[in-house]
N, C-alpha and C positions, 0 to 999 in steps of 0.2 A: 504494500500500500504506500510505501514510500518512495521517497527517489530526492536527486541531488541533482544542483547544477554548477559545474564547473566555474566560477567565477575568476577571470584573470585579465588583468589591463593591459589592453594592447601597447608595447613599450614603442612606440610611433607617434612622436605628437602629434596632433592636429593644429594645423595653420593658423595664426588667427591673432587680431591685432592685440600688439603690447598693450596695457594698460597697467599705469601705475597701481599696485595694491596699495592696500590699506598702510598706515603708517607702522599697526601694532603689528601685524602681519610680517612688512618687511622686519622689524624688530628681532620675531619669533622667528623669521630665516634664517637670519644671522647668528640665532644663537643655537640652533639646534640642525640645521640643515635640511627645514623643509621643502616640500617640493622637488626635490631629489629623488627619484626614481631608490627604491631600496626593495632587497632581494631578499626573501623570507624562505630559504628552503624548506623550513621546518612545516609552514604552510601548508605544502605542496603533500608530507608527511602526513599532516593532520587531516588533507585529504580524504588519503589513502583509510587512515581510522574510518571516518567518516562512510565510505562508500564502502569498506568491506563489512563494517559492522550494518547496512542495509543489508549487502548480498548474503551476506549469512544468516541475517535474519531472516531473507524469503528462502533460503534453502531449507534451512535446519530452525523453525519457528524455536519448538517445543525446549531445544536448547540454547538459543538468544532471541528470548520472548520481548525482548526492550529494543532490537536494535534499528528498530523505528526512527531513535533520536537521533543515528547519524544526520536524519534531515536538518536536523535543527543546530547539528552543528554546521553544516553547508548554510544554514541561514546567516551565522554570526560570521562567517567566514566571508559569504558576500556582502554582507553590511560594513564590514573593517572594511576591506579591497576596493569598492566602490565608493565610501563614503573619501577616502582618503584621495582616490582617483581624482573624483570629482574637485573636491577643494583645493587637490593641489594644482590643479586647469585653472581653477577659479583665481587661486592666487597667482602663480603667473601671466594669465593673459586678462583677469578684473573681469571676466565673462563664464561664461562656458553655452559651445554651441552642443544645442539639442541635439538636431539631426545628425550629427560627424559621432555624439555619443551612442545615439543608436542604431545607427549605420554600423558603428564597429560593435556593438553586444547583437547584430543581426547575423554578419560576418561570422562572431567566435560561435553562436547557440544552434542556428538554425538549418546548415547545412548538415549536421549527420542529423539532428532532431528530425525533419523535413524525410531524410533516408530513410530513418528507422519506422518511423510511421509510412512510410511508401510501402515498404517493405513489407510491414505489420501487414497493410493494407490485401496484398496478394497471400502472403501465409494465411490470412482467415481464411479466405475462397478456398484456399488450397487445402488447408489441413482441416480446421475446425469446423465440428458439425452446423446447419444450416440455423439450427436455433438459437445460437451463439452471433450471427451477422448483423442482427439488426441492433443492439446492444454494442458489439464492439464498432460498429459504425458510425456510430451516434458519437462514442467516445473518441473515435480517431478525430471524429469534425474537432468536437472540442478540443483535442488535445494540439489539432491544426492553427487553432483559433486563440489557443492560450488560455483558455477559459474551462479547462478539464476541474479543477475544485472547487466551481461552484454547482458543475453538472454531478459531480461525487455529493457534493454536500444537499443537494437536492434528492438526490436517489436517496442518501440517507436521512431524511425525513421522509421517504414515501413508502409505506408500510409494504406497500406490496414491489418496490424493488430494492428493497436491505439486502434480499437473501441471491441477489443475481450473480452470477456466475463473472469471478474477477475477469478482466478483459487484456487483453495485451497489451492496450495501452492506460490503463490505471494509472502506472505507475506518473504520469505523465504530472499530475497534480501540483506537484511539488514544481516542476518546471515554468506551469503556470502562475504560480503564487510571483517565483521569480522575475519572472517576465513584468507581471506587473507590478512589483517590485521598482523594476528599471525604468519603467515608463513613469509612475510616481515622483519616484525619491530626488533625480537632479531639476524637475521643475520646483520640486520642495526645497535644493539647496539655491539653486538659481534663484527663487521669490526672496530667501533670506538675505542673500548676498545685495540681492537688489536693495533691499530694505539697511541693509547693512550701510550702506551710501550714503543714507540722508544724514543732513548735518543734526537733528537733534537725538540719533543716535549715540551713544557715547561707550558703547561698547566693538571689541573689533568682530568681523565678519566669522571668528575660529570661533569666539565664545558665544555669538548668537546662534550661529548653526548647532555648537553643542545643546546651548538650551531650549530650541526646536527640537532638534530631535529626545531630547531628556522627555520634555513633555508628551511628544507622541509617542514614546518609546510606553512610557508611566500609563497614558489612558490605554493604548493598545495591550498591557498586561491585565489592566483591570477588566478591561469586556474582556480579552480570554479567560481568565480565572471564573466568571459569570457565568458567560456564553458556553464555558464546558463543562459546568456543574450542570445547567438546562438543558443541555440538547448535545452531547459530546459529541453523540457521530459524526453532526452536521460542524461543529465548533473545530474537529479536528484539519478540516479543508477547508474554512474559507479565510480568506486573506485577513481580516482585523486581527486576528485571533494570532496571529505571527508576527506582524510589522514588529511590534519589542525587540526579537529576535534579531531581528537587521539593525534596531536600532541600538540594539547591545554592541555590535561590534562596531557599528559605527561610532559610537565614543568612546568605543577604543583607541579607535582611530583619531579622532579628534584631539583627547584629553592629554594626550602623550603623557603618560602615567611615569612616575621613575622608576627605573630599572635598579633593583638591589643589586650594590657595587659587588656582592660576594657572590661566586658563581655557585655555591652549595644554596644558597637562598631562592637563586633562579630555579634552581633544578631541582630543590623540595615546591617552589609555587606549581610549576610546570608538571610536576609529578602528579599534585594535587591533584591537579585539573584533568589531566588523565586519567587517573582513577574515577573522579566522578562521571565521566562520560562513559566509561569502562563498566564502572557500577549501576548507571541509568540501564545500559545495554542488559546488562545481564539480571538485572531484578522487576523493571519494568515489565510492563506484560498488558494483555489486552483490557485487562480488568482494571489498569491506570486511569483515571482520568487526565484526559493528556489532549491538550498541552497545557493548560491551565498554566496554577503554581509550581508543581512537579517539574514544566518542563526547564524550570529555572539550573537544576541540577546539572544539567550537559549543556546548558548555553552559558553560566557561569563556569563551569571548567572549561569552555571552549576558549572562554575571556581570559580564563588562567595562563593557560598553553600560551596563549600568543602573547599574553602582557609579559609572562617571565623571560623571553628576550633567548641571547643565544648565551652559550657556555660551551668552552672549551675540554672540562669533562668528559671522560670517557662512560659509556653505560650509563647516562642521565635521558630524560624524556627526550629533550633535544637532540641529540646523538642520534636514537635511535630514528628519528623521526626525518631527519636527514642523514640516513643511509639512504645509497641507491633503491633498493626494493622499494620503500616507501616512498620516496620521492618518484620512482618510474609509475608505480600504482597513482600515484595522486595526479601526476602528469595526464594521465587516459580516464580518470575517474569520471570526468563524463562520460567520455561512450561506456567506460564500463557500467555507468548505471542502465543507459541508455537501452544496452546489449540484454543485461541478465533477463531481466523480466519479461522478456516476447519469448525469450527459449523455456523459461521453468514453466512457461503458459500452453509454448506450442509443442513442446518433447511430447509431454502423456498422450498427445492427441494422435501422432507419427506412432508410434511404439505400443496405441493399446494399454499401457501399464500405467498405474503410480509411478512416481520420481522414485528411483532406487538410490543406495550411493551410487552407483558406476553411474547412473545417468546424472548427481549431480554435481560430483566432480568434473565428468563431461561438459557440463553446464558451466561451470567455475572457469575450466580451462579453455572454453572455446570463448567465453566470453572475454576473457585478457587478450586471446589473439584478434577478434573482431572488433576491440576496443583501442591497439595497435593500429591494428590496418585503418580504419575511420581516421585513428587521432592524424595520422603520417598522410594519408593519399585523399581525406575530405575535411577533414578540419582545418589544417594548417595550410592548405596549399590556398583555399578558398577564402581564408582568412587574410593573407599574407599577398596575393599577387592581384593583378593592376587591375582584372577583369571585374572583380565589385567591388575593390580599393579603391579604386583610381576617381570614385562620385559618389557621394553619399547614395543619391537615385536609383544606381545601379542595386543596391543593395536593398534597397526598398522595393525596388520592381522584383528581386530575385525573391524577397520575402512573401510576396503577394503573387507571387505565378506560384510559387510552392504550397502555400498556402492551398489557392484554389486549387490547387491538384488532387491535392488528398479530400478538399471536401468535395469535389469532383466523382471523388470515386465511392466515398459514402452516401451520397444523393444518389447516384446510378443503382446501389443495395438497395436503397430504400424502397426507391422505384418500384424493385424488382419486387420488393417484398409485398408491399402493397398491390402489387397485379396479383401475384397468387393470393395474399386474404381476400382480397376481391372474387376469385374463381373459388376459393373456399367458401364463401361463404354462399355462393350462386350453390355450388353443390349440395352443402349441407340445406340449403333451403328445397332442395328439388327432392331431396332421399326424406330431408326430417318432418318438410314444415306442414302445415294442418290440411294441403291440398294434397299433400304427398300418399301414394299407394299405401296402406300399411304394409310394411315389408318382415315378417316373422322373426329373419335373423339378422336384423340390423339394429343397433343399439341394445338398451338394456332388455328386450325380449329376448335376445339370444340365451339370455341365465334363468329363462323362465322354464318353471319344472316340466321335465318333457318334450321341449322345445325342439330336442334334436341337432340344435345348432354347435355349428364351435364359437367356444365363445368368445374368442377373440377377432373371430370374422375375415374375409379375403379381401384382397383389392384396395386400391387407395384409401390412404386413413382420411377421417372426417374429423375435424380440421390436418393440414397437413402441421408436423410438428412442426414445424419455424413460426406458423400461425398460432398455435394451442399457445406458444411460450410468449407472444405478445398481447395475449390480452391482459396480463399483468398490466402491463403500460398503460393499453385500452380498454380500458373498463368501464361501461355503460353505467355503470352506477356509484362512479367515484366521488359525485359530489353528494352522495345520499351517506357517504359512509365518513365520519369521524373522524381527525386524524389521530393518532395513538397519543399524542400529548394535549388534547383538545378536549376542554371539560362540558363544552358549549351542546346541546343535545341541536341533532338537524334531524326533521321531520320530511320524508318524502310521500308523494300520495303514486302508486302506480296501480297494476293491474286495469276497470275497468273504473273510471274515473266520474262518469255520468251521474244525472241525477237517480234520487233511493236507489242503493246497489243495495242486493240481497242482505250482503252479509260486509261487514267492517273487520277487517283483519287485521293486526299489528302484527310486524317482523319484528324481532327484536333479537340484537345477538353482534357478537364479533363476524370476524368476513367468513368462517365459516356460516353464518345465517346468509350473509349478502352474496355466498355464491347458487343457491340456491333459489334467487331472484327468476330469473330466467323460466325455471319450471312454474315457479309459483303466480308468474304473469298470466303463463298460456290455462292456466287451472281458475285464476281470479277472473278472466277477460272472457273466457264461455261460461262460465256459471255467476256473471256478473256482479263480481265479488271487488272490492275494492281493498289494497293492501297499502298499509299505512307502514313505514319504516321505520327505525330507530337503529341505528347502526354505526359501532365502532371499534376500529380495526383495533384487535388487543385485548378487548375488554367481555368476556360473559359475564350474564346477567346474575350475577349472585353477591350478596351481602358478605361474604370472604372475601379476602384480599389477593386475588391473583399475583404469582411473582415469578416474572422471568430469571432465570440468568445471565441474562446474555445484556440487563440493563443495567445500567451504573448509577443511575438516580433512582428516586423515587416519584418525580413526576410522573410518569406514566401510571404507575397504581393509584395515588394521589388523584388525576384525572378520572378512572376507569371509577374509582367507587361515589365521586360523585355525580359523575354520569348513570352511573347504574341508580342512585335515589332519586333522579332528577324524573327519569323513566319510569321508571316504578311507579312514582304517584302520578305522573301524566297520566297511563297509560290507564291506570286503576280508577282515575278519573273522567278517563272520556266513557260520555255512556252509548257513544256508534259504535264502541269496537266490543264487537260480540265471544273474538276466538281471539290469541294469544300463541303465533309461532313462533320457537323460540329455537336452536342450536347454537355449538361454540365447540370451539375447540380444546375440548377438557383437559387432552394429554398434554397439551406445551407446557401448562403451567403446574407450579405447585400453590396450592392454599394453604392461608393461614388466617386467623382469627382477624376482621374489618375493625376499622376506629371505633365502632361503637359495638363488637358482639363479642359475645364468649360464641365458641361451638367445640362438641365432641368429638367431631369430625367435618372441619372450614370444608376437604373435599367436595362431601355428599351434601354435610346439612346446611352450606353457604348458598342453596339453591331456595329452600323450602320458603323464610321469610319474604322474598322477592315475588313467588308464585302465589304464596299464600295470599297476601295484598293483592293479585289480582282472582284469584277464585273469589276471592270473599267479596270482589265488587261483582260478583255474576258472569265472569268469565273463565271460558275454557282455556286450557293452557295446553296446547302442543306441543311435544318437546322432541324435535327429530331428531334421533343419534345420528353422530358426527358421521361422516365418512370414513372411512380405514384407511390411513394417510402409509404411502409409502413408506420404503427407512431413511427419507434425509435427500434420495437423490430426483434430480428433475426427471420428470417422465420424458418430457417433448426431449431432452437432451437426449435421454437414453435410448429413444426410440429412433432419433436418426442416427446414432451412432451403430444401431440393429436392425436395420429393414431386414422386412421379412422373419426376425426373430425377434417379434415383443415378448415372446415368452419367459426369453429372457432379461426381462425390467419389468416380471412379476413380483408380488411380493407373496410366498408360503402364507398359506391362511392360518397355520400355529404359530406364526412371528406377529401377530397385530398384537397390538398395545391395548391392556386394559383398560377402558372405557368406561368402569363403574361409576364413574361422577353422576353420567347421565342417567345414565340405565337405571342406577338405583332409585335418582331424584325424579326419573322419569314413570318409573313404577310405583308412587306415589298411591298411599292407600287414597287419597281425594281422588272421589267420582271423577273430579273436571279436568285431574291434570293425565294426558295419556301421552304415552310413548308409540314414535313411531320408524320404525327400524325400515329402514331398505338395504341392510345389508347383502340380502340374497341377491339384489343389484348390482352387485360390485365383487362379490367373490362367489366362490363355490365350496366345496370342502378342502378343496388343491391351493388353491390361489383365488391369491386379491388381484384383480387385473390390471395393468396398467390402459387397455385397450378390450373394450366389451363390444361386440357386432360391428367393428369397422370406426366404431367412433373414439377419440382418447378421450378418457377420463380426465385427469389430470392436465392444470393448465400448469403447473411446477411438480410440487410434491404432496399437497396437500389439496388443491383448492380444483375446483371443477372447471372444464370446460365450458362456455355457455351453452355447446352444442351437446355435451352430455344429460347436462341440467337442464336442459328442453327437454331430451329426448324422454329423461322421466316423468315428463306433464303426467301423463296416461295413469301412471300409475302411482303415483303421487297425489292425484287428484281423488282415484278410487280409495285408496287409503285412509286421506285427510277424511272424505267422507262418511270412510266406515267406520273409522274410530268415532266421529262424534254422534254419528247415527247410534252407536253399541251405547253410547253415554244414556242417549236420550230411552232408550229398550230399560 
């Protein structure tokens, strides 16, 4: 999930007319020798930490579950480098031109960047299954675009694409941050500098740019330390939540701190600072909330390393960090980020297999050779000679033909993609929809007792996978459904919407209720029923306190239990809603006792107060068991990576997960509340199907096709009926 960008100032100046600097400024030249181009190998070292402690983290997680923070130390790395560039432009020529600065950060970034994403671009088509295109597609634009971590930070706020399948270009995020970064920060020094000028200023241009950037550095910690207490996913990719970082090593750069005259003092500071980034790597872990105040640990030791200066000692941080190997690593450490992460993404896909070691040592070592060949034969040659050197323009023009390249070639996917949902869904209307033949062994009839059929079915699947795994994205009823941190209750009115409908029906439930929309329209819309919704992603209906693991706060439970009282008395209040459907997805979560309840058991009996309150207003309560969710993997993935062999992305019908939550709460001794099971829909005594009569199940792992969840109208419909008819007998 991470990545790094190589930050280094082109040693070249740019043209550009004298101007007297400031008076404190020439002062501070003279006595320290600013402005002088100075050579930091140790830098180049601290690279190398940086970008291997990423690649070892995407190889081997489980044994450096931290090493995420290398990014953050390439933050503080490019805040020192750049901020220093800059001002030292600004005090020799009293200016600094924009375009010559990002002409040449166009120049050093975006010719092997541009490659790798080309590249990325044809390995998807080539390697990676089809229901993996329209996702890395999306993210090649952005990562074309420079805008990859706020299209991350967006997925991670959308409940139903948290769990998508990492992309080959992910790592790109971190590239983006930088990027804008660049474009930012010397209109930020330029405005100061400018201001620096006027006569009732009476500070010089080094100290107000320090206390600019202090101050954004300060507000930029405080929204991250917030921002990743409330929403970490989203908090961990987008740019505010970073700038500190940059601005950590930019006053480093600025403050010129003194360097302890003793070299055993430099090289216990330096040591320090190693450790802590050493120590971030290795005890960090997903369960961090990060980058918050935590992230202060490896951007603080980053600050170390570089402020303790050099030493002459042998075997000290220093030393080691300017030896060849580290300095060769830190030299290629962009393309080697560059490299790793489209090979750890695209091997398993060539090979069939998990990553083994041979294949990730293979990984390790093709990627320092691929991150050579780049740095030598596209980075530096294209950097360095006359062709986009020689005009800023040229560099701009080369930025924005590359640019449109790549999102060239993701519009052309998408294209594609959208013709066949288009022919998908022509299809599945012609086989499924209410004009349609009734066909015996097509969809969920094929598991009907006696049937005859196979139950998996022949002939092109309904939806084709690449389509099943985008209705995550496209979801017809995404704005009826909640989002996981939103306490706010939305009311939807679907099925048959006209004046006196029969019957008033409320949905209520997590997106396992909301994938069951679809059947329960074509069921409300001929027996002119009207279905009233209540729906949000995360949260069933029960007076227990649901609890993931996989979330770092407590907002989202927080949210779910007041959303759940808010429904509750709505729903127990309205006197049109006659029946009460309700599902969820029991097994993700564990329960424990709500802010205001004792229970014997939060599982089963955090059901009963919530239901109870609506029986007792004269309502029936339907409670449909869940679906029998796959173990964890995408169906539509697994299914095109097996044509012809769904059988193989079955799941054994003695591996499903117990489901007592429902079942028990569901068998409820009151009259009004009834359980209604279509398990015999979806398995058999062999297997849970990934694919029943031609149609998939599954739009991931857990959640329904819309074209499965039609197909059950039929019998869904007689069911809902017969249950409430048995009430009324």
């Amino acid at each position: 999930m991470s990545t790094d960008a190589q930050i280094c100032p082109d040693h070249v100046p740019d043209p550009a007319p004298a101007v007297a600097p400031h008076p404190a400024e020439r002062r501070r030249q003279a006595t320290t020798g600013a402005g002088v181009a100075r050579h930091r190998p140790e830098i180049q070292g601290l690279r190398a930490v940086a970008v291997l402690l990423v690649v070892f983290f995407h190889l081997w997680p489980a044994q450096l579950s931290g090493g995420f923070v290398g990014v953050d130390v390439f933050f503080v790395i490019s805040g020192y480098l750049i901020t220093d560039h800059i001002h030292r432009e600004t005090v020799r020529t009293g200016t600094l031109s924009l375009h010559r600065f990002w002409a040449r950060r166009i120049r050093r970034l975006l010719p092997a960047s541009l490659l790798v994403l080309a590249l990325g671009a044809v390995a998807t088509v080539t390697f990676l299954p089809a229901t993996e295109w329209a996702t890395t597609a999306r993210q090649l634009a952005a990562s074309a675009l420079y805008v990859q971590n706020w299209a991350l930070a967006g997925d991670a706020v959308d409940y139903m694409a948290q769990d998508n399948a990492p992309t080959l270009a992910q790592h790109y995020w971190s590239l983006s941050v930088e990027e804008q970064f660049y474009v930012l920060w010397p209109v930020l020094v330029l405005g100061i500098v400018v201001l620096s000028r006027r006569s009732w200023i009476r500070w010089s241009g080094r100290r107000l740019l320090a206390a600019g950037i202090a101050l954004l550095g300060a507000v930029s910690l405080v929204y991250s330390v917030v921002a990743t207490y409330a929403d970490p996913a989203a908090a961990y990719f987008v740019t505010p939540t970073r700038i500190w970082e940059f601005a950590a090593g930019g006053l480093l750069a600025l403050l010129a701190l003194p360097t302890a005259r003793r070299g055993i003092v430099r090289a216990l500071i330096g040591g320090a600072g190693l450790a802590a980034i050493v120590a971030a790597g290795v005890f960090y872990d997903g369960a961090t909330l990060f980058p918050g105040w935590v992230a202060l640990l490896p951007v603080l030791g980053t600050v170390a390393v570089m402020a303790a200066g050099p030493t002459s000692r042998r075997f000290t941080p220093h030393w080691w960090l300017t030896r060849r190997p580290a300095t060769f690593i830190g030299d290629i450490s962009y393309s080697v980020y560059l490299w790793h992460w489209p090979l750890i993404i695209v091997l398993p896909h060539v090979t069939g297999t998990d990553l083994r070691l041979v294949d990730k040592l293979g990984i390790f070592a093709a990627t320092l050779v691929l991150a050579w060949l780049s740095k030598v034969y596209v980075e530096d040659p294209l950097r360095t000679r006359t062709f986009l050197a020689a005009a800023p323009w040229r560099a701009f023009a080369f930025a924005g033909a590359g640019m449109a390249l790549v999102v060239a070639g993701t519009v052309a996917v998408n294209t594609d993609l959208d013709r066949r949902e288009s022919e998908a869904e022509a299809r599945a209307e012609a086989v499924l929809g209410a004009d349609a033949v009734a066909e015996p062994c097509v969809g969920p009839a094929a598991l009907a007792p006696d049937s005859g059929c196979d139950p998996i079915g022949s002939g092109p699947l309904i939806p084709l996978p690449e389509v099943a795994v985008e209705q995550n994205r496209r979801s017809e009823y995404q704005e009826c459904q909640q989002a996981i941190t939103q306490p706010d209750v939305i009311r939807c009115e679907k099925g048959y919407t006209g004046p006196d409908p029969k019957r008033v029906i409320a949905l209520v439930g997590d997106s396992h209720a909301t994938h069951w929309l679809p059947g329960l329209e074509l069921v409300a819309e001929s027996s002119r029923w009207t279905i009233v919704t209540y729906l949000k992603s995360s949260c069933p209906p029960t007076s227990a306190r649901r609890v993931l693991d996989s979330e770092q706060t407590d907002e989202a439970g927080d949210s779910c239990e007041r959303w759940v009282r808010e429904v509750r008395d709505e729903v127990a209040a309205d006197p049109s809603v006659s029946i009460v459907v309700t599902s969820m997805y029991t097994t993700a979560y564990e329960f424990t006792d709500g802010r205001d309840t004792e229970l014997d058991d939060p599982e089963v009996d955090g059901f009963a107060p919530v239901w109870d309150a609506w029986t007792e207003a004269g309502k029936d309560v339907v409670v449909i068991r869940d679906v029998p969710p796959t173990q964890g993997g995408y169906v539509p993935t697994c299914l095109s990576a097996h044509p012809g062999d769904e059988i193989d992305c079955a799941t054994p019908a003695g591996d499903l997960p117990d489901d007592a939550a429902a079942v028990a709460a569901g068998e409820s001794d009151d009259p009004r509340v009834h359980l209604l099971d279509l398990t015999d829909r979806f398995c058999d005594d062999d297997h849970c199907y990934p694919v029943v009569g031609g149609v998939i199940v599954y739009r991931d792992y857990s959640h329904l096709t819309r074209e499965y969840a039609a197909a059950l109208a039929p019998e869904l419909g007689a069911r809902l009926n017969r249950a409430l008819t048995e009430e009324q007998d």
